[in-house]
C-alpha atoms as one frame of an Amber mdcrd trajectory, in Angstrom:
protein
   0.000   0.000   0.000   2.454   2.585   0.546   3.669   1.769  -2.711   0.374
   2.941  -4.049   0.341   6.231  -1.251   3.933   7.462  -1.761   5.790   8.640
   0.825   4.979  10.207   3.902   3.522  13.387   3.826   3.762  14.159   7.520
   6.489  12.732   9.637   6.162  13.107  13.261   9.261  15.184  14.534  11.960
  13.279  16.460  11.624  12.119  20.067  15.145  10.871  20.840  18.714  10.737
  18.799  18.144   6.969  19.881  15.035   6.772  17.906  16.673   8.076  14.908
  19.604   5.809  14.840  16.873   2.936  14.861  15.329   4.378  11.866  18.424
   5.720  10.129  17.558   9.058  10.656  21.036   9.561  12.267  23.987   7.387
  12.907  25.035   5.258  15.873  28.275   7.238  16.461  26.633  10.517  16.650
  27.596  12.119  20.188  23.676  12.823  21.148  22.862   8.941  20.465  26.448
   7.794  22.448  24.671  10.219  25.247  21.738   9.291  25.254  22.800   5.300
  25.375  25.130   6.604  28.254  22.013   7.785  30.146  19.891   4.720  29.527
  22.370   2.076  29.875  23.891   3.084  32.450  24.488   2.683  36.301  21.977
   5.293  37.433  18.854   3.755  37.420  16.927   6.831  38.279  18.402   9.141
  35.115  17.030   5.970  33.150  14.199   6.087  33.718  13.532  10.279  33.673
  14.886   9.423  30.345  12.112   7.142  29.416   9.787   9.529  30.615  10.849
  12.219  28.862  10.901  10.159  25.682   7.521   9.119  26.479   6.299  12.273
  27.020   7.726  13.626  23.759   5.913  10.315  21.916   2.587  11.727  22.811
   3.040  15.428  22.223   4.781  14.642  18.568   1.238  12.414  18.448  -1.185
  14.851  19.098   0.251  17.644  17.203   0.198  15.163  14.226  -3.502  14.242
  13.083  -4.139  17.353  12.561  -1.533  17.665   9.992  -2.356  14.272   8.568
  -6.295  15.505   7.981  -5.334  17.968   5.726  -3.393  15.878   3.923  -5.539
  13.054   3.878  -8.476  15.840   2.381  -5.532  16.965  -0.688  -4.982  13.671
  -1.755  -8.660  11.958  -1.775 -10.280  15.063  -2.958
């Protein structure tokens, strides 16, 4: 199907340099992903998880900025 659709038309902004490695968005030896993997993986349990939460947290506000964004889209291309 997304053959068919194309490519994105709305991408949802980045939560975490992480996230982008995963995705390719940005490689693994950038110094914001070594930092962040620093955070997460390492002995401070705590900082781990504010980290999660933060990245959480971003998740849902990149999510409900998006739809919006996505309707109009949607409208252009079935109209």
């Amino acid at each position: 199907m997304a053959a068919i659709l194309g490519a994105p038309k709305v991408l949802l902004e980045s939560s975490s340099a992480i996230g982008d490695a995963l995705v390719c968005a940005r490689r693994w030896d950038d110094p914001l992903v070594y930092e962040e993997l620093r955070i997460l993986l390492g002995p401070d349990d705590q900082s781990a998880q504010q980290y999660v939460q933060s990245i959480r947290q971003r998740l849902v506000e990149n999510y409900i900025r998006a739809p919006p964004l996505c309707g109009v889209e949607e409208i252009d291309f079935y109209d």
